[in-house]
N, C-alpha and C positions, 0 to 999 in steps of 0.2 A: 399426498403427492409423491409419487416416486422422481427420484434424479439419478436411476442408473444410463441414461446418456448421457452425461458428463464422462471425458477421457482423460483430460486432465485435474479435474478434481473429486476427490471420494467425500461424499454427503453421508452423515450419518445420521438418525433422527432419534430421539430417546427421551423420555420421559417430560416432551415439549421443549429440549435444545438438538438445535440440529449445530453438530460441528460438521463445518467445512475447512477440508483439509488441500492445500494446496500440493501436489502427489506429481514432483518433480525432485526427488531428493539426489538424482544423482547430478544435477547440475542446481543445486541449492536453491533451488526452485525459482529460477531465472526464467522469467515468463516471454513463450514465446505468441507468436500472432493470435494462435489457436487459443493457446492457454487465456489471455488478454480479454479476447472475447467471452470466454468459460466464465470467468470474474465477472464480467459485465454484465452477464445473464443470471448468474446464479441469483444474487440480489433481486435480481425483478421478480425472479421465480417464487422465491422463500418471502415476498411482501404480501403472495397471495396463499399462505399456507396457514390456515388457520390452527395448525396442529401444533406450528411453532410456536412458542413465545421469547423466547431469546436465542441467539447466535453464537458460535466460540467459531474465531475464523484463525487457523496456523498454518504453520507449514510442514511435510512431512519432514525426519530426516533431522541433518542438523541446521539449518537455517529456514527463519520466518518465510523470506524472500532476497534476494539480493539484484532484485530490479530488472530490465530488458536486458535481454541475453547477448551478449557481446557477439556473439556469432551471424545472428539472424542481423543484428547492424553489418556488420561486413558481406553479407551473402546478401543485405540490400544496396549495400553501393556497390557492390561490382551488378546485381541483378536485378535494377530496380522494379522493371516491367512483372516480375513473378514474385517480387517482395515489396507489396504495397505497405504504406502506412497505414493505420487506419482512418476511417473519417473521424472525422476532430468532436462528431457529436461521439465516441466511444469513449476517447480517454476522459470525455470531461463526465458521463457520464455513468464512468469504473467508480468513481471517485463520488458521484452523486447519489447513485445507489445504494451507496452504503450510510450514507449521512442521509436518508430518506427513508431508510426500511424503517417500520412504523412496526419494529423489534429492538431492545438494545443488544447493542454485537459488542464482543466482547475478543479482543484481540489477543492469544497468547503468544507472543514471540517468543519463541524458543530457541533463535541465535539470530545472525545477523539480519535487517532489516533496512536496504538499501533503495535507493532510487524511487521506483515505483510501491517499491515493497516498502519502503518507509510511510509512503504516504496512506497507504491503506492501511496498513499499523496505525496511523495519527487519525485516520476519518474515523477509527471504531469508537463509540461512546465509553470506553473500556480499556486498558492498554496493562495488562501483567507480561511482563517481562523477567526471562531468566539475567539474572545478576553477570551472568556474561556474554550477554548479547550486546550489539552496538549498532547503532541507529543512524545514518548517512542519507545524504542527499549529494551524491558525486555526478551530479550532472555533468557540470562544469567541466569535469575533470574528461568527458569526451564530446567535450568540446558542444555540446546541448545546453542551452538554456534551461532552467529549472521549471518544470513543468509539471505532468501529475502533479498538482494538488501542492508541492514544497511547498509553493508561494502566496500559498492561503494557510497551511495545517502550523509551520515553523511559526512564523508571527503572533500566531491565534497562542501558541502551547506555551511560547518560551519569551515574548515581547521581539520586538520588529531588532534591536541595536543586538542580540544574540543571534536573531533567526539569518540576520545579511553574514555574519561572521562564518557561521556553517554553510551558507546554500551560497556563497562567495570563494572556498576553500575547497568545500566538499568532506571536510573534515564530520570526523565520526565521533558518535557524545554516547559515552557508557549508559547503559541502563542505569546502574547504581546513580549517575551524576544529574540522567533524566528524570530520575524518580525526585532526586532533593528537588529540582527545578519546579517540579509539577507537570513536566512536560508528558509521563504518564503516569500511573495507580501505584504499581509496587513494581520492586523489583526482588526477584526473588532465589531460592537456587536452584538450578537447572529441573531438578527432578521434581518439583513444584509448581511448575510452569500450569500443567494441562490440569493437576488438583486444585490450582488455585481457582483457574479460570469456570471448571463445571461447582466446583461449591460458589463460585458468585453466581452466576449462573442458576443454580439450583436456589440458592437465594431468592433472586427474582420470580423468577418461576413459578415458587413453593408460598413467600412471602406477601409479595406485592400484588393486586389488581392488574392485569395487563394493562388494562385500558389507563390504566392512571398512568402507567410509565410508558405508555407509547404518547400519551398528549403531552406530556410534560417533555421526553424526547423532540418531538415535535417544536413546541415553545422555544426550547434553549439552542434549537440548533437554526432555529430563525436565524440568528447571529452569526453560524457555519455559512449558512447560505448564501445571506447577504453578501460574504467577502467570497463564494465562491461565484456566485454571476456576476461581481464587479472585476474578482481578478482569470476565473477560469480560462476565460476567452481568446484573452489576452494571450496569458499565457502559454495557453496552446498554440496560437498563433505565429508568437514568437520562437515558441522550438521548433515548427516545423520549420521555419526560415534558417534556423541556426545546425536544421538537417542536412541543408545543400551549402555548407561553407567548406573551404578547403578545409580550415582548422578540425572539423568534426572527422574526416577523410583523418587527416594527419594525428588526430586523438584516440582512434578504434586502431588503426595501421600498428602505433607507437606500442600501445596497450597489447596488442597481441603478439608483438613482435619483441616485448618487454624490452625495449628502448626509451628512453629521453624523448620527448617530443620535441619540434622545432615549429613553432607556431607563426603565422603570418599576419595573423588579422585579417583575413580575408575569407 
């Protein structure tokens, strides 16, 4: 299968791993409407590629991802009509497709990994992280409900009384600290990110049966699933509502304007 139509992501295919590299480095790969959807499809594409057998998903540059792009939020409250949201079957299933590819993906974070970008970081079956990357879910912090996936992946990774403490603050959890936790694989030094990830990778690949590690994939993420059709829905639900509050207005305003926010509840 070729994927040179993708704009914002470069697909590369070799030796049955395709890495997909998320190719926004100069705003740290803050995913915008376009980009959003690119993610969305890639996965469905690479489920029907019988060439692949495993996945390495980063990002170019110095960051994994650092979540919805602060800008396209402000250029949708002042313009909503030209800056739609998407439909709520997308983000829920950015986030499915990748807990579904009947491939193990292998996630190398190579710096920060925020928002959205955290949660795709946590769906992959895999997670090698450079030793000074940091993992976030700052929803909150503009004034959005925790959505993509937080409120299924955090729980799932690190137990529910840690995952409320982060996705409650928006506070950031070192690789190093995520690695003791379990919450991913390794973590490692920076320049071993993308070696680590193609020799697992090349592991599976070289070593294992497909078919044995796409059932057993399959089997264990029953578990993933479960908690993401009881809570995805939800979820999404409730961020789009915490989309039209003043407080969200007043948390993108404050952040761009690097001010103090002044919150209402409202």
């Amino acid at each position: 299968m070729d994927y040179g139509h993708y704009k914002h992501l470069i697909v590369e295919k070799k030796d049955k791993i395709a890495t997909v590299t998320m190719n926004h480095p100069d705003t740290l790969n803050a995913i915008t409407f376009e980009m959003h959807r690119e993610i969305t499809r890639i996965f469905e594409e690479l489920a029907w590629d019988d060439d692949v057998w495993a996945v390495i998903f980063t990002g170019a540059g110095k960051a994994f991802c650092v979540g919805g792009d602060i800008q396209w939020f402000k250029r949708r409250l002042e313009d909503p009509g030209n800056n739609p949201l998407p439909p709520i079957e997308e983000p829920i299933n950015i986030i499915r497709n990748i807990v579904e590819l009947p491939r193990p993906v292998i996630a190398a974070v190579n710096g920060p990994a925020v928002g959205l970008g955290a949660s795709l970081a946590l769906s992959c079956d895999i997670i090698i992280a450079s030793e000074k990357a940091r993992i976030s879910d700052p929803h909150v912090r503009v004034g959005i409900s925790a959505g993509d996936g937080g409120c299924v992946m955090w729980p799932l990774l690190m137990g529910m009384a840690k995952a409320k403490e982060y996705l409650f603050t928006g506070d950031p959890i070192s690789a190093v600290d995520a690695a003791k936790m379990g919450m991913i694989n390794k973590a490692v030094p920076p320049e071993q990110v993308m070696p680590e990830a193609r020799a697992f990778a090349t592991r599976l690949v070289s070593e294992v049966p497909p078919l044995a590690i796409k059932y057993t994939k399959m089997a264990i993420n029953k578990i993933v699933l479960e908690r993401l059709n009881l809570v995805l829905p939800t979820s999404f639900a409730l961020q789009m509502t915490t989309f039209n509050t003043n407080d969200h207005v007043e948390a993108v305003n404050a952040f761009l304007e690097k001010r103090t926010p002044n919150y209402t509840g409202t």
